[in-house]
N, CA, C and O atoms as a Tinker XYZ file with bonds, in Angstrom:
   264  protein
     1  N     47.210000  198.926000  157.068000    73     2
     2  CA    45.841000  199.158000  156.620000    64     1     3
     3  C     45.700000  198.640000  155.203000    63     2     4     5
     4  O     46.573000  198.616000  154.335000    81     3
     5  N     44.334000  198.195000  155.119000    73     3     6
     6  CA    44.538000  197.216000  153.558000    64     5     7
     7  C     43.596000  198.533000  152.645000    63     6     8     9
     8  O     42.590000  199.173000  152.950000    81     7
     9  N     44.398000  198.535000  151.551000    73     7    10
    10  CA    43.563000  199.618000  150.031000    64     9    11
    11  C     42.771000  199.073000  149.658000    63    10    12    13
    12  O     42.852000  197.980000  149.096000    81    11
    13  N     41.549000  199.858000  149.934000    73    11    14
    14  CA    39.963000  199.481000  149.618000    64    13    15
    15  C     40.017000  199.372000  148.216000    63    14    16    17
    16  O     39.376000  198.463000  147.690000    81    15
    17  N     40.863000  200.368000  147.325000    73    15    18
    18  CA    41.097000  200.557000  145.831000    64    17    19
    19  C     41.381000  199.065000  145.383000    63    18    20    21
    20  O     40.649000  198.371000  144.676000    81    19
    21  N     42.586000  198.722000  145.937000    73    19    22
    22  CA    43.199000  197.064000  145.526000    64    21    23
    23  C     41.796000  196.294000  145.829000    63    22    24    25
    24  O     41.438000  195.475000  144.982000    81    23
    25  N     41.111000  196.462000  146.786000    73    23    26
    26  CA    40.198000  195.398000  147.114000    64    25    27
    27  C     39.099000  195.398000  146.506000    63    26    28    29
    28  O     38.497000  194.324000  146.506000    81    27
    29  N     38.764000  196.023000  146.126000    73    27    30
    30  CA    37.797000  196.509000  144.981000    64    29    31
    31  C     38.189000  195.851000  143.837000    63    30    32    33
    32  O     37.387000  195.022000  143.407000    81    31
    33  N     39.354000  196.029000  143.157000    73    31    34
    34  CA    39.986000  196.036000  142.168000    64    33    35
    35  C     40.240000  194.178000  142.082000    63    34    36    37
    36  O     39.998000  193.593000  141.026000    81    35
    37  N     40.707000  193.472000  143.236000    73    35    38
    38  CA    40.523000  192.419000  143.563000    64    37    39
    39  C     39.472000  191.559000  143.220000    63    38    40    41
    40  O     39.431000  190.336000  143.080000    81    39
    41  N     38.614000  192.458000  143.110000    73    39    42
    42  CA    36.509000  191.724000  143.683000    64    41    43
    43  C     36.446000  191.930000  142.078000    63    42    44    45
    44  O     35.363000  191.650000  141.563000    81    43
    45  N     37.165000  192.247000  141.488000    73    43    46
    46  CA    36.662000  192.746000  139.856000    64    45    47
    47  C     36.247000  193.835000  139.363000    63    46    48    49
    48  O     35.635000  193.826000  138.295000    81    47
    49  N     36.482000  194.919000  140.004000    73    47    50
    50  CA    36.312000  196.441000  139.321000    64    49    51
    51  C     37.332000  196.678000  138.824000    63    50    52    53
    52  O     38.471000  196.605000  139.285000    81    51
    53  N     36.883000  197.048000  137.613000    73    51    54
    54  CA    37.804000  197.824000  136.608000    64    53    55
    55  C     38.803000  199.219000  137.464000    63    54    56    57
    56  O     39.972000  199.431000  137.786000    81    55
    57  N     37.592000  199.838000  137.532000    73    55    58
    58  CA    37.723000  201.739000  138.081000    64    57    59
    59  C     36.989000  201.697000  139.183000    63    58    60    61
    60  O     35.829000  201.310000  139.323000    81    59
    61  N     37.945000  202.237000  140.166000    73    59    62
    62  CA    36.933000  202.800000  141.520000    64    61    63
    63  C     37.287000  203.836000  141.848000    63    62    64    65
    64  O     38.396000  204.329000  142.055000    81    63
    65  N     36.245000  204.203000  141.901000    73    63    66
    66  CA    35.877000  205.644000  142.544000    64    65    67
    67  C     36.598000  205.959000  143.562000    63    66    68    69
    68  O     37.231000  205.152000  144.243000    81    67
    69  N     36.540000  207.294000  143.748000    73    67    70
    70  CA    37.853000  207.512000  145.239000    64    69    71
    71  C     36.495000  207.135000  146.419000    63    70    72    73
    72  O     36.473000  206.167000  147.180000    81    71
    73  N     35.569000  208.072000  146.300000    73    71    74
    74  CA    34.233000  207.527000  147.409000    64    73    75
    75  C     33.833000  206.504000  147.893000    63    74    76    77
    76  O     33.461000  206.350000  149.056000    81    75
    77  N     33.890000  205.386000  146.697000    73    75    78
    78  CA    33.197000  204.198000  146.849000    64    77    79
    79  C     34.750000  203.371000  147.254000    63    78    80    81
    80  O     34.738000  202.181000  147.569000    81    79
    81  N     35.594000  203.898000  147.215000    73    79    82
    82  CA    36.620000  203.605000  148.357000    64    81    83
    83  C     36.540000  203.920000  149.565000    63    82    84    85
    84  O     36.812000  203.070000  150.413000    81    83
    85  N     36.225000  204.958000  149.866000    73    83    86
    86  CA    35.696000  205.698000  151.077000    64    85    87
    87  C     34.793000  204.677000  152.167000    63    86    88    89
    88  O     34.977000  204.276000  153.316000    81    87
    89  N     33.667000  204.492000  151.077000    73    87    90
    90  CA    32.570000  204.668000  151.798000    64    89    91
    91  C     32.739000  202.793000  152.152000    63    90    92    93
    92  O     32.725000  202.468000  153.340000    81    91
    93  N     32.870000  201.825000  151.218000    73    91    94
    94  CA    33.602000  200.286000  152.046000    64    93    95
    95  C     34.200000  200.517000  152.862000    63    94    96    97
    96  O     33.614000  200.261000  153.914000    81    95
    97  N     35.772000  201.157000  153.076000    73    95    98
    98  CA    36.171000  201.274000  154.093000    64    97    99
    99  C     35.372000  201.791000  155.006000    63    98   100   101
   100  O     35.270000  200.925000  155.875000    81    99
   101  N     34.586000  202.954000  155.376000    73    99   102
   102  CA    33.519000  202.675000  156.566000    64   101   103
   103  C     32.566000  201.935000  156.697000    63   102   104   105
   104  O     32.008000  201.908000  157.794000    81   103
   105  N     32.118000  201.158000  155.681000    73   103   106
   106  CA    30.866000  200.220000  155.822000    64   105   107
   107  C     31.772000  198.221000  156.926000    63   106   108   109
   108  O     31.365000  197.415000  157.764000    81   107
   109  N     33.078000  198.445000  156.087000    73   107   110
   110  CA    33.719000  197.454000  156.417000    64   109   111
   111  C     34.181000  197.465000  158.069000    63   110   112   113
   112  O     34.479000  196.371000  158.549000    81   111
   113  N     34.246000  198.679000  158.951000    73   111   114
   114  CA    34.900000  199.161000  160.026000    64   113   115
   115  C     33.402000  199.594000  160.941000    63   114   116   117
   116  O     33.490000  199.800000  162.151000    81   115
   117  N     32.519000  199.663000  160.464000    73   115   118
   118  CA    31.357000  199.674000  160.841000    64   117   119
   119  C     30.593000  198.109000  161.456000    63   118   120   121
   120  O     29.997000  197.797000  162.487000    81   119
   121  N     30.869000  197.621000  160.593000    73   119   122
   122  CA    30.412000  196.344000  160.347000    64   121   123
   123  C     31.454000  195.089000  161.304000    63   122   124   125
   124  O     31.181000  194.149000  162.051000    81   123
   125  N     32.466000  195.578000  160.890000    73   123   126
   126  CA    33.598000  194.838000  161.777000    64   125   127
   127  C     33.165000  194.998000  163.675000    63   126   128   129
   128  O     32.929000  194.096000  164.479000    81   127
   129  N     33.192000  196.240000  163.847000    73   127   130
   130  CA    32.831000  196.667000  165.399000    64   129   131
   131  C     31.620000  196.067000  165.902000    63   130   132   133
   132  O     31.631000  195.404000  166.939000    81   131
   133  N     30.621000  196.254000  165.253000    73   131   134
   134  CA    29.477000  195.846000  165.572000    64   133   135
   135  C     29.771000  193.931000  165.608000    63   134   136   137
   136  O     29.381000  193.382000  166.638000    81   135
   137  N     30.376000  193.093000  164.604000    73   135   138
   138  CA    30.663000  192.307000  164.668000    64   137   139
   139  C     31.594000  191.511000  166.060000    63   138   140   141
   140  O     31.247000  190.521000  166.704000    81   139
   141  N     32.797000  192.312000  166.207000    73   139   142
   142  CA    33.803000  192.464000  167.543000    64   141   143
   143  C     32.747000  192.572000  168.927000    63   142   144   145
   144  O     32.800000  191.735000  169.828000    81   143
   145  N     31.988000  193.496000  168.936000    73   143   146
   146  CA    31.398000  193.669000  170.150000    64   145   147
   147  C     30.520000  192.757000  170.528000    63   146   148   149
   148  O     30.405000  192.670000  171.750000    81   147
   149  N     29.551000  191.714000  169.602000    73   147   150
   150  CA    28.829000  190.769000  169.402000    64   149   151
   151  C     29.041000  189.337000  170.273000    63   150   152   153
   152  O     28.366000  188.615000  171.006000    81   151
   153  N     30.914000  189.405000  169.523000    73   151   154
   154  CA    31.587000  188.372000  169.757000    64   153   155
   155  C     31.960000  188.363000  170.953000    63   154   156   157
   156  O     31.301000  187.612000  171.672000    81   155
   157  N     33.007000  189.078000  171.571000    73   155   158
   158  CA    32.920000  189.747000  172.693000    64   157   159
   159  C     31.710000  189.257000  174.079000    63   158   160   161
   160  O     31.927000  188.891000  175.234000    81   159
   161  N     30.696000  189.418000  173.469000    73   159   162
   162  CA    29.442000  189.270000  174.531000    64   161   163
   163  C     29.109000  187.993000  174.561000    63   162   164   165
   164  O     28.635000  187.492000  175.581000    81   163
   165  N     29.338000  187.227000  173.320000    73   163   166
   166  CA    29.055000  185.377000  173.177000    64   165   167
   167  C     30.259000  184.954000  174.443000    63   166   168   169
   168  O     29.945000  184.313000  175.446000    81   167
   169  N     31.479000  185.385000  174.198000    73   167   170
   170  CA    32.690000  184.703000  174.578000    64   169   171
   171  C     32.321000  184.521000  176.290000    63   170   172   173
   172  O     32.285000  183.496000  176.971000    81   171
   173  N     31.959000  186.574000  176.820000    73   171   174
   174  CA    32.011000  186.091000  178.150000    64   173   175
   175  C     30.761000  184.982000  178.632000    63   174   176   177
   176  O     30.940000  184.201000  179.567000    81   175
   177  N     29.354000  185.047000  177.773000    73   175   178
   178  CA    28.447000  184.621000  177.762000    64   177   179
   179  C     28.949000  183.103000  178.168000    63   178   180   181
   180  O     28.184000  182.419000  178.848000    81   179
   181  N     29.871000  182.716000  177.873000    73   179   182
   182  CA    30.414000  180.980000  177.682000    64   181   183
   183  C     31.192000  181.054000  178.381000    63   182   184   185
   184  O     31.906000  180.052000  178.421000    81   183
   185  N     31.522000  182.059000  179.226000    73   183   186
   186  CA    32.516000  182.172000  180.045000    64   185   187
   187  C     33.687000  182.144000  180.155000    63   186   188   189
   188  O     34.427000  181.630000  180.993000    81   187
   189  N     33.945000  183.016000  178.818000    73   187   190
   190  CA    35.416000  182.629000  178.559000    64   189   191
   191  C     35.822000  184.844000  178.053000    63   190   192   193
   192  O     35.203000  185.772000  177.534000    81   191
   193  N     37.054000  184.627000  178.598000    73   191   194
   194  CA    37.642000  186.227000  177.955000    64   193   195
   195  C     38.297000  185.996000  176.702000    63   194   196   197
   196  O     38.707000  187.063000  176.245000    81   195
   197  N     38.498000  185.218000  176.124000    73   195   198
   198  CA    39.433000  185.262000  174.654000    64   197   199
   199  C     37.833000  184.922000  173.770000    63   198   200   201
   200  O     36.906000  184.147000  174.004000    81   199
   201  N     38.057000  185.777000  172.851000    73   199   202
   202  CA    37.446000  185.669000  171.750000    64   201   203
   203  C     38.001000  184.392000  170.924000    63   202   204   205
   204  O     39.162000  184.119000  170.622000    81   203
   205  N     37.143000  183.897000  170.732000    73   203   206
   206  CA    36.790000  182.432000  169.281000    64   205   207
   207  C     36.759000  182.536000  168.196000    63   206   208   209
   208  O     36.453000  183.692000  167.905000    81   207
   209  N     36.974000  181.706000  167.047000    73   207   210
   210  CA    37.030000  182.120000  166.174000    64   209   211
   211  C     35.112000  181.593000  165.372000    63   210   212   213
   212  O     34.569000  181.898000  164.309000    81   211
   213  N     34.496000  180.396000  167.005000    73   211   214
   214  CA    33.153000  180.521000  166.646000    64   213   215
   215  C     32.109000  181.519000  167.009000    63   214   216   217
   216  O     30.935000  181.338000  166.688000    81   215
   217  N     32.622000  182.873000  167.864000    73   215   218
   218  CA    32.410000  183.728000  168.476000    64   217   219
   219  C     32.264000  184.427000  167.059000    63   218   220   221
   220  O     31.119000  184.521000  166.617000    81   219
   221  N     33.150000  184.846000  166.425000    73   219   222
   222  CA    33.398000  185.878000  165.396000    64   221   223
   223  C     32.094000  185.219000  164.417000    63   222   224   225
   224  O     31.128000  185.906000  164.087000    81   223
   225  N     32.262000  183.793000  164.036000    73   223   226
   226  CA    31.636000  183.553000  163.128000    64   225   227
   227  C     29.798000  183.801000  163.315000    63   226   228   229
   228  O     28.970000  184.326000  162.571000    81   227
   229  N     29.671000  183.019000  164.925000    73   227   230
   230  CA    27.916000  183.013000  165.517000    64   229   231
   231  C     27.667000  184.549000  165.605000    63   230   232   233
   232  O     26.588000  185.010000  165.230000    81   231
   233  N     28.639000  185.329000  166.088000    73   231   234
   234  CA    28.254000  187.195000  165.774000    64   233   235
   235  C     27.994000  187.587000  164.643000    63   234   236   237
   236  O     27.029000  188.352000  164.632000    81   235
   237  N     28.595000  187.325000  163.345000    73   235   238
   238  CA    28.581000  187.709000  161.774000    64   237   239
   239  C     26.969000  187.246000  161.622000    63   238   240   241
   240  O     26.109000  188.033000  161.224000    81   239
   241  N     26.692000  185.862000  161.995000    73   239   242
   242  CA    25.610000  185.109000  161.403000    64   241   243
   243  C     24.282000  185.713000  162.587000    63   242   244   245
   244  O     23.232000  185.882000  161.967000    81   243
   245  N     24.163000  186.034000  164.033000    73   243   246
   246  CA    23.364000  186.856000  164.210000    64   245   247
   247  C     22.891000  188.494000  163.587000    63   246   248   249
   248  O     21.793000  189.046000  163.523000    81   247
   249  N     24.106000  188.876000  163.237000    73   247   250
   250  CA    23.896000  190.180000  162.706000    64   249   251
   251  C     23.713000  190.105000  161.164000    63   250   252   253
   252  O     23.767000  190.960000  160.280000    81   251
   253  N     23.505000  188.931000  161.167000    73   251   254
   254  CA    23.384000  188.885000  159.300000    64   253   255
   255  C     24.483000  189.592000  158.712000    63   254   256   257
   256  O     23.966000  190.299000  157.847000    81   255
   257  N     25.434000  189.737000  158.714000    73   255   258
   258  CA    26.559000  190.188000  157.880000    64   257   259
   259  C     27.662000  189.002000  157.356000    63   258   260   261
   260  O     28.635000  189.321000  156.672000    81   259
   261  N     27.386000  187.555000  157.772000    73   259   262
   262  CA    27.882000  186.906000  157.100000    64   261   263
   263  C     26.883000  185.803000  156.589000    63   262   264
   264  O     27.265000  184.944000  155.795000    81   263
């Protein structure tokens, strides 16, 4: 599991909060699923069972999260 703290800290925060550690890690795992399940539905859509890595990307960019 990757430390939201380091990743934060990574992105350029000085100090993070224990919460606002918290609360990325669910925004990030939130966001991820909804993303996964997206992809998921393109892949069989094309008729295929393995997820893509243009699957992941056309899911991010319908859901506006990338």
């Amino acid at each position: 599991m990757f430390d939201m703290d380091d990743f934060l800290r990574h992105a350029g925060a000085e100090r993070v909060d224990e919460s606002a550690s918290a609360k990325l890690g669910e925004v990030l795992e939130d966001n991820g699923s909804a993303v996964l399940f997206r992809a998921k539905q393109l892949a069989r859509h094309a008729g295929r069972r393995r997820v893509m890595r243009k699957d992941v990307l056309l899911a991010a960019r319908l859901l506006k999260v990338a």
